[in-house]
LUMVOSE-802417 format. One record per residue (C-alpha): z, y, x; residue number from 1. Coordinates in nm, 3 decimals. Layout:
(pt (Z; Y; X); NUM),
...
This chain:
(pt (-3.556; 2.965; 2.458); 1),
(pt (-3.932; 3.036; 2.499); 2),
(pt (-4.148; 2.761; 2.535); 3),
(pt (-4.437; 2.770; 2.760); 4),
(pt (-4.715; 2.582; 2.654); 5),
(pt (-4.668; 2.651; 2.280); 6),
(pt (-4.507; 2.982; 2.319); 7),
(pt (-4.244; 2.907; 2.027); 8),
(pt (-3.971; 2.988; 2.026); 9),
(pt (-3.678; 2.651; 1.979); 10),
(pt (-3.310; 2.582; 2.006); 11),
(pt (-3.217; 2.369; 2.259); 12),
(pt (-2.941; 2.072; 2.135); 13),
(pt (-2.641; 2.037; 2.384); 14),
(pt (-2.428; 1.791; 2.388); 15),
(pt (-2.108; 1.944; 2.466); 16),
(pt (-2.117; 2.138; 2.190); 17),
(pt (-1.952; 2.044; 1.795); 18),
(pt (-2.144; 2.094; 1.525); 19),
(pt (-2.030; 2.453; 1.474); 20),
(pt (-2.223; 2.583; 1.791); 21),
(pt (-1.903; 2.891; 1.866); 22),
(pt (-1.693; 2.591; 1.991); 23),
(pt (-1.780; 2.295; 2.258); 24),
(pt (-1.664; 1.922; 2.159); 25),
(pt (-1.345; 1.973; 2.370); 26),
(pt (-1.179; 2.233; 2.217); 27),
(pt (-1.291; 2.062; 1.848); 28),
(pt (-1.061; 1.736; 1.963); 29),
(pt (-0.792; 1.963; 2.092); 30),
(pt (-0.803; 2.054; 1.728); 31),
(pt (-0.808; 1.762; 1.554); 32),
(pt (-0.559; 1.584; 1.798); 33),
(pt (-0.321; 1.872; 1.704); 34),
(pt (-0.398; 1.832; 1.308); 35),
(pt (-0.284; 1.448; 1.324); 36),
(pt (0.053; 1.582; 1.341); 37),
(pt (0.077; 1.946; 1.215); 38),
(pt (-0.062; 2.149; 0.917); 39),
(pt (-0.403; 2.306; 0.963); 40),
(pt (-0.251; 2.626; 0.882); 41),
(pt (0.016; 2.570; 1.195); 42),
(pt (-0.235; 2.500; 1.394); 43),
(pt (-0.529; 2.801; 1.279); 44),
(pt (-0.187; 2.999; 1.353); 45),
(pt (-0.175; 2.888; 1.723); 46),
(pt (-0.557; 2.891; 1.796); 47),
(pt (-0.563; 3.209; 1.655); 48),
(pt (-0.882; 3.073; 1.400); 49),
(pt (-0.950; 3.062; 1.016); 50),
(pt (-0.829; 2.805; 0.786); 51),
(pt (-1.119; 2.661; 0.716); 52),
(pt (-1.283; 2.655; 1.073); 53),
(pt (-0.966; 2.455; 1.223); 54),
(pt (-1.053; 2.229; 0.856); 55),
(pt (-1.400; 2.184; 0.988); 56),
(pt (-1.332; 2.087; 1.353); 57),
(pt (-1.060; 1.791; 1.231); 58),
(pt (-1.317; 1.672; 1.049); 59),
(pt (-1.565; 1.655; 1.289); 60),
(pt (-1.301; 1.461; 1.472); 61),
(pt (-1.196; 1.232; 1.201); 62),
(pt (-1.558; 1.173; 1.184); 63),
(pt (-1.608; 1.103; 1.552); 64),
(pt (-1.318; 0.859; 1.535); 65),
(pt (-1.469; 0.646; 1.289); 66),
(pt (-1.821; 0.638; 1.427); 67),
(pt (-1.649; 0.543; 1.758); 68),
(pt (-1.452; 0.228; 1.592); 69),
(pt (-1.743; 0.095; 1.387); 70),
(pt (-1.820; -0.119; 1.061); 71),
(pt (-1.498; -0.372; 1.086); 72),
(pt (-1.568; -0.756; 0.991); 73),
(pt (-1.196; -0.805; 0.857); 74),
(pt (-1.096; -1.153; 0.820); 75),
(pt (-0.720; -1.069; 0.654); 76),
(pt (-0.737; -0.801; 0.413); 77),
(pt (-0.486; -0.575; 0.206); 78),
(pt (-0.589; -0.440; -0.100); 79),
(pt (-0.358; -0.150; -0.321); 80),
(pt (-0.422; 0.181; -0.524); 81),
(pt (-0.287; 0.518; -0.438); 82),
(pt (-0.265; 0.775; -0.685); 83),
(pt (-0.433; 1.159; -0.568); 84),
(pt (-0.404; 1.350; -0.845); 85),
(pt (-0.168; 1.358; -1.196); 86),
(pt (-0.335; 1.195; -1.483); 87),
(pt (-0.377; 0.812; -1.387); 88),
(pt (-0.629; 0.874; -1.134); 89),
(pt (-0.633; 0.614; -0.891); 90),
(pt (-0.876; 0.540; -0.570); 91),
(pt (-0.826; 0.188; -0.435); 92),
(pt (-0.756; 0.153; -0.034); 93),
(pt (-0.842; -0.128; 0.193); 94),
(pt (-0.671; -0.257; 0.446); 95),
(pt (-0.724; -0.468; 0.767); 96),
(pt (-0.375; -0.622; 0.795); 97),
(pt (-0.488; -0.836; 1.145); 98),
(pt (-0.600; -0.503; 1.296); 99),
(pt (-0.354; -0.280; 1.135); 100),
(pt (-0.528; -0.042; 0.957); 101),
(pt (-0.710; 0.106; 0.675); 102),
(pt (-1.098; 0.048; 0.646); 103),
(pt (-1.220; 0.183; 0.306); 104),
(pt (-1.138; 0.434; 0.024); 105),
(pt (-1.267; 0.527; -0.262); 106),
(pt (-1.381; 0.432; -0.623); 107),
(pt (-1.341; 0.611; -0.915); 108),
(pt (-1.036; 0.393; -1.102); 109),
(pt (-0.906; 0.072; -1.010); 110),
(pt (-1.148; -0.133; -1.210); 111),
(pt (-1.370; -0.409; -1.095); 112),
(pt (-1.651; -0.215; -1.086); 113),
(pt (-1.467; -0.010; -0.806); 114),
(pt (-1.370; -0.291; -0.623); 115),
(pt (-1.733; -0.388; -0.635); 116),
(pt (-1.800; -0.103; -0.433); 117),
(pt (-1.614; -0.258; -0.125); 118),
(pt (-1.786; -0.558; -0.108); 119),
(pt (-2.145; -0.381; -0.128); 120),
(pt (-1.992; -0.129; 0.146); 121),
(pt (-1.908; -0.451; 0.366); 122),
(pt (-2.220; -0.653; 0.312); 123),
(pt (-2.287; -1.003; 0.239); 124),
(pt (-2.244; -1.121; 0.619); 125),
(pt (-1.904; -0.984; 0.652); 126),
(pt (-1.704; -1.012; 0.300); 127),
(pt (-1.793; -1.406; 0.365); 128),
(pt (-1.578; -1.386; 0.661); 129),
(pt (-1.307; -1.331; 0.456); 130),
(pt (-0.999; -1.566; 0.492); 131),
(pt (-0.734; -1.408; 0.310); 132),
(pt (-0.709; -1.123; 0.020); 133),
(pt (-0.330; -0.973; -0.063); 134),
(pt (-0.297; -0.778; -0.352); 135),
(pt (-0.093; -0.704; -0.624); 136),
(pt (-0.118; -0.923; -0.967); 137),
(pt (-0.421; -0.664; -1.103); 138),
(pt (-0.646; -0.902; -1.305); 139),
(pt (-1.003; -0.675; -1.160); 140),
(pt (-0.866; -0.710; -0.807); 141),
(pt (-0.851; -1.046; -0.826); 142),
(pt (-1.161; -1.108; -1.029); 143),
(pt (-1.396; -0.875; -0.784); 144),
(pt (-1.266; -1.118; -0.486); 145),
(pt (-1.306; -1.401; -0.658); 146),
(pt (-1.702; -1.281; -0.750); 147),
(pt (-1.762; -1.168; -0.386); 148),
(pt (-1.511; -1.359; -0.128); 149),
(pt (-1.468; -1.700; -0.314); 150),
(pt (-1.407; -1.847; 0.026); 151),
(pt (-1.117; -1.660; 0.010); 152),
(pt (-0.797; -1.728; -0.065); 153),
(pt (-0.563; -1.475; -0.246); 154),
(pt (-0.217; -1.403; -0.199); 155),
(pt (0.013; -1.177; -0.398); 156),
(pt (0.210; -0.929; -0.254); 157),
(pt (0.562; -1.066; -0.242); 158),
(pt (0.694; -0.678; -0.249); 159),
(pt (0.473; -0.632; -0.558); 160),
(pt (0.641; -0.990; -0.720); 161),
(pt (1.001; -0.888; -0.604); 162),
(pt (0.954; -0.508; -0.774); 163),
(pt (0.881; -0.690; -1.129); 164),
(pt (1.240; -0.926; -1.029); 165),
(pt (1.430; -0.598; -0.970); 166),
(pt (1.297; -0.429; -1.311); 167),
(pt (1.422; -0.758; -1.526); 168),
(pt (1.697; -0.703; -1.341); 169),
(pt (1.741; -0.361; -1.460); 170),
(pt (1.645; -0.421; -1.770); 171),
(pt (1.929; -0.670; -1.801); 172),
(pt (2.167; -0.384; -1.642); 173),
(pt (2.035; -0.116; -1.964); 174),
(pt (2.098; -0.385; -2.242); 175),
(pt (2.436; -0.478; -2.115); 176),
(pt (2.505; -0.089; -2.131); 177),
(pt (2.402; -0.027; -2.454); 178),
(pt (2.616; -0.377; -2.566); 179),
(pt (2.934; -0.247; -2.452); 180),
(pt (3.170; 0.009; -2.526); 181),
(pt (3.441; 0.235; -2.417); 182),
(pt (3.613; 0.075; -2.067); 183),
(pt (3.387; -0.183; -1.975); 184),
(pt (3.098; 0.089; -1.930); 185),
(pt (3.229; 0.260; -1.677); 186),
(pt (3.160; -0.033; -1.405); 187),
(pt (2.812; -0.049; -1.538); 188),
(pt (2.715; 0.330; -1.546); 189),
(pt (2.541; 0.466; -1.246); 190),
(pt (2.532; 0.142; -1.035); 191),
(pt (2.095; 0.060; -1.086); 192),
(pt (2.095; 0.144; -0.689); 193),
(pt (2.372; -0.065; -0.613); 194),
(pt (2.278; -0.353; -0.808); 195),
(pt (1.869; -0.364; -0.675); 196),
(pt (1.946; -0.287; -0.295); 197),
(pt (1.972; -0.534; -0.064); 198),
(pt (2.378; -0.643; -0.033); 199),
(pt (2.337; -0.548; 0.374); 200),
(pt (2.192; -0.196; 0.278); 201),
(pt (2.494; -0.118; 0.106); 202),
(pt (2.772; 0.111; 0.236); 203),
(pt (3.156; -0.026; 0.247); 204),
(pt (3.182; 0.175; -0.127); 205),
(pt (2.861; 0.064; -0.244); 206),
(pt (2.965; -0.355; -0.154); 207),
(pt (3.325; -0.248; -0.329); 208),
(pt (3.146; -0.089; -0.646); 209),
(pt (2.921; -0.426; -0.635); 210),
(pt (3.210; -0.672; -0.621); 211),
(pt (3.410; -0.495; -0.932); 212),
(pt (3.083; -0.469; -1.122); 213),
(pt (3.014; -0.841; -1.103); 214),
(pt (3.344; -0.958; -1.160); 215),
(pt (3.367; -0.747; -1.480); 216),
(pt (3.042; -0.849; -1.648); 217),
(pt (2.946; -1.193; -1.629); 218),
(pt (2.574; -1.215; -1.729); 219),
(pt (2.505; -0.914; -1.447); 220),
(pt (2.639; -1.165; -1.193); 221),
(pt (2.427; -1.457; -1.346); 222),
(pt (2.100; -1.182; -1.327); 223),
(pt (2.212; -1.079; -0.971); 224),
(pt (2.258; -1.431; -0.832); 225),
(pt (1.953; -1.486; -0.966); 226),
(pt (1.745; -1.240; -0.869); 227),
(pt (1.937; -1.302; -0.473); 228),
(pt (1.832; -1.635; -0.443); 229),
(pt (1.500; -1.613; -0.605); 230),
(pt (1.402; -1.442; -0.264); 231),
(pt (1.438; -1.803; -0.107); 232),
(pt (1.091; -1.855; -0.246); 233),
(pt (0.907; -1.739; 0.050); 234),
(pt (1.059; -1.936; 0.331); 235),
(pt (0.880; -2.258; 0.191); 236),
(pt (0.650; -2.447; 0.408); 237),
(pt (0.540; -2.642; 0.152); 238),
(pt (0.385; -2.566; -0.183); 239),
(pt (0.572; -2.939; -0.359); 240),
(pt (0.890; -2.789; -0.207); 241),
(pt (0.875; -2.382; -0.328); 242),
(pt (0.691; -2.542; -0.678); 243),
(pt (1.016; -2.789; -0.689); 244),
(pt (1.243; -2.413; -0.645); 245),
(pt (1.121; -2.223; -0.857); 246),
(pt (1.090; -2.504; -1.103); 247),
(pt (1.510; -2.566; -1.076); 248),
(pt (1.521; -2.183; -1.021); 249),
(pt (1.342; -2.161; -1.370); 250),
(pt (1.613; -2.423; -1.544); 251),
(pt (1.915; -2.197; -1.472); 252),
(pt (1.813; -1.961; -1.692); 253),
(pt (1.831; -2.212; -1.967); 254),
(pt (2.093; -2.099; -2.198); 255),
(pt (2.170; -1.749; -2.016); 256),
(pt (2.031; -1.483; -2.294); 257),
(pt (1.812; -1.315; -2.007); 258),
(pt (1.528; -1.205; -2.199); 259),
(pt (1.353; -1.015; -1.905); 260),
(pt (1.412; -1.316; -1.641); 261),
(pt (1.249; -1.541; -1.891); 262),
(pt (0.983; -1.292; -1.927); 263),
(pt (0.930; -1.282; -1.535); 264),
(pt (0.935; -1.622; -1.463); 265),
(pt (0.654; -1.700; -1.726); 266),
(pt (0.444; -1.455; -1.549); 267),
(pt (0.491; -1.611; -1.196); 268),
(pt (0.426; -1.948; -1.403); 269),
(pt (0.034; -1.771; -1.500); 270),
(pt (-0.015; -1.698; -1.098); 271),
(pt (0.156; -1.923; -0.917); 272),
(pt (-0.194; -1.976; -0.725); 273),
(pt (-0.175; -1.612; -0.564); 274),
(pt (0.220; -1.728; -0.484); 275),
(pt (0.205; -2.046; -0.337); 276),
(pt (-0.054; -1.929; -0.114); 277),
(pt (0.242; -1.760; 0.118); 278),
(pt (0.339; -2.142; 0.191); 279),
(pt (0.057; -2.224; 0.417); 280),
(pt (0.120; -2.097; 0.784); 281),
(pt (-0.227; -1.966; 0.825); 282),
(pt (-0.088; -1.704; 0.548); 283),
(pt (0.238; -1.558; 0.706); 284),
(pt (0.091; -1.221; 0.738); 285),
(pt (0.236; -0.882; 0.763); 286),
(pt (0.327; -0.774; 0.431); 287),
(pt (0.478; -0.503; 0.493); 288),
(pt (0.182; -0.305; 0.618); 289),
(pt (0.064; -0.232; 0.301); 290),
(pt (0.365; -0.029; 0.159); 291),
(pt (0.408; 0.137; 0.505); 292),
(pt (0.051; 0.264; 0.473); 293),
(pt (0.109; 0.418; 0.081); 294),
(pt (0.439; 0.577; 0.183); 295),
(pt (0.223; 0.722; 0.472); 296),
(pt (-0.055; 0.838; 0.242); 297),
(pt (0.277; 0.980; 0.040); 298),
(pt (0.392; 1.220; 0.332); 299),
(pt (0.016; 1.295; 0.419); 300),
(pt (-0.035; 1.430; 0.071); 301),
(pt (0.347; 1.596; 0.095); 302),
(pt (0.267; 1.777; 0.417); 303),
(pt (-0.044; 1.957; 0.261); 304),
(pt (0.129; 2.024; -0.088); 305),
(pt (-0.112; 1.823; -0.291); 306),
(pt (-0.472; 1.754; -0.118); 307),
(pt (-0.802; 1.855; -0.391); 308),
(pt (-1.076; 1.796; -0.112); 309),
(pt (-1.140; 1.423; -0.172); 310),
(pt (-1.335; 1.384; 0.158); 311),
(pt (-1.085; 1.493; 0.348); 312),
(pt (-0.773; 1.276; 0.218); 313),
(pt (-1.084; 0.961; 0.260); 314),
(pt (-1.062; 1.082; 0.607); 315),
(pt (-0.758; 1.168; 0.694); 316),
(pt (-0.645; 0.765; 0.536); 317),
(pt (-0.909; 0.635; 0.727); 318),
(pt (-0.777; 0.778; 1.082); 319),
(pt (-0.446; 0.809; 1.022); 320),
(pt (-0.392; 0.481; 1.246); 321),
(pt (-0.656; 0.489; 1.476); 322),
(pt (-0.586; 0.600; 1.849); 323),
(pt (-0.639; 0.953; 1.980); 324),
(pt (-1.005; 1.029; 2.124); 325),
């Protein structure tokens, strides 16, 4: 438009339009509401658009969602790596596990340094508000929280603890296989699923193949008991009564040749803090949260066949839970 004092010519900015100026806000969210749960190139099929202009629009979206929710002020946090690429690369992911919800990605590694980056991202007046930290037992995790949140207290992730059970376990499983010969193989060979799922998981043939395994090898059904009722663990109220557990839990394995059990029960000995922590009330969180939101990430990053634009995956993680705008 002409202007008539200055007799310039300017653009006028309106506010129904997205930031490509062929296509108004409206028709950008029809987009991106589609994307949550197709494939961009479903959906550039259906609006009859380019690949990369129905790419543009969800992220204009994605973007709008976030500025809509805001900095968060967690006061229960998740913390856990994804991998996005072969090679060890790692980005570390955030999570608010009071709101439900993933609040920061990125990083370069999983180092300290990485984690740092959080903390600065959150600002002094919020990481103090920190109550709670959950992670896994990964030393610059723990250290970065420590530096930034020492209010806070930390609490390992009992799915991350039971994991290192399951591959003693296992390990136990391989030596007895390698031990044995001819006959007595044959009710140890193939059975790793059977022996680390849950006894209620099981089919009818799965609980039959079970029974006959532990009646024919006697230190697997001395590892599986054990590994069973080490699970008890977390229904303490009490830190004297889980410490007095695990200590009696840590006696049976006196005289039972189970190297890997040993092995695992000196390493809940070195961070018992980050385990006892579970016993206080104010810490019976939502654990489960955490591994729902990687096997998420996991079918995000399926669906698309291996995502290279960085921005994007930070942005589809970020929105994948929030509510439709």
């Amino acid at each position: 438009m002409r202007c008539r004092s200055c007799e310039k010519v300017k653009q006028e900015k309106l506010a129904w339009l997205s930031d490509n100026p062929f296509y108004t806000k409206r028709f950008g969210f029809f987009v991106g509401r589609r994307c949550r749960t197709s494939t961009i190139r479903d959906v550039a099929r259906e609006v009859h658009l380019a690949w990369r202009t129905v790419k543009d629009l969800e992220k204009q979206y994605m973007q709008e969602q976030l500025r809509r929710i805001g900095t968060p002020a967690p006061k229960v946090i998740g913390i856990d790596e994804i991998s996005i690429r072969k090679g060890h690369t790692y980005r570390i992911v955030v999570s608010d596990l009071e709101r439900r919800r993933p609040i920061w990605f990125g990083g370069e590694d999983r180092s300290e340094a990485s984690m740092d980056l959080f903390y600065e991202w959150l600002g002094p007046a919020k990481h103090k508000g920190i109550r709670l930290a959950v992670m896994d037992m990964w030393k610059p995790f723990r250290n970065s929280t420590l530096k930034h949140a020492s209010q806070a207290s930390i609490l390992f992730d009992k799915f991350h603890v039971m994991r290192h059970l399951g591959e003693a376990l296992d390990k136990v499983r391989r030596s007895e296989y390698a031990r044995l010969v001819g006959k007595d193989r044959t009710f140890i060979k193939g059975q790793k699923y059977t022996l680390l799922s849950h006894r209620e998981n099981l089919t009818l043939d799965g609980r039959r193949s079970l029974r006959k395994l532990l009646q024919a090898n006697k230190r697997l059904n001395t590892a599986y008991l054990l590994k069973e009722s080490f699970g008890q663990l977390w229904d303490y109220q009490r830190e004297p009564w889980a410490r007095r557990f695990f200590e009696n839990w840590k006696a049976a394995l006196k005289w039972q040749r189970l190297a890997p059990y040993v092995k695992f029960a000196a390493m809940i000995e070195r961070h018992w803090d980050g385990i006892a922590a579970y016993c206080n009330p104010k810490n019976k969180v939502s654990l489960g949260f955490v591994e729902g939101l990687n096997n998420k990430i996991r079918v995000l990053q399926r669906r698309a066949y291996g995502l290279r634009d960085e921005q994007y995956l930070r942005l589809k993680i970020l929105t994948c839970m929030l509510p439709e705008i």
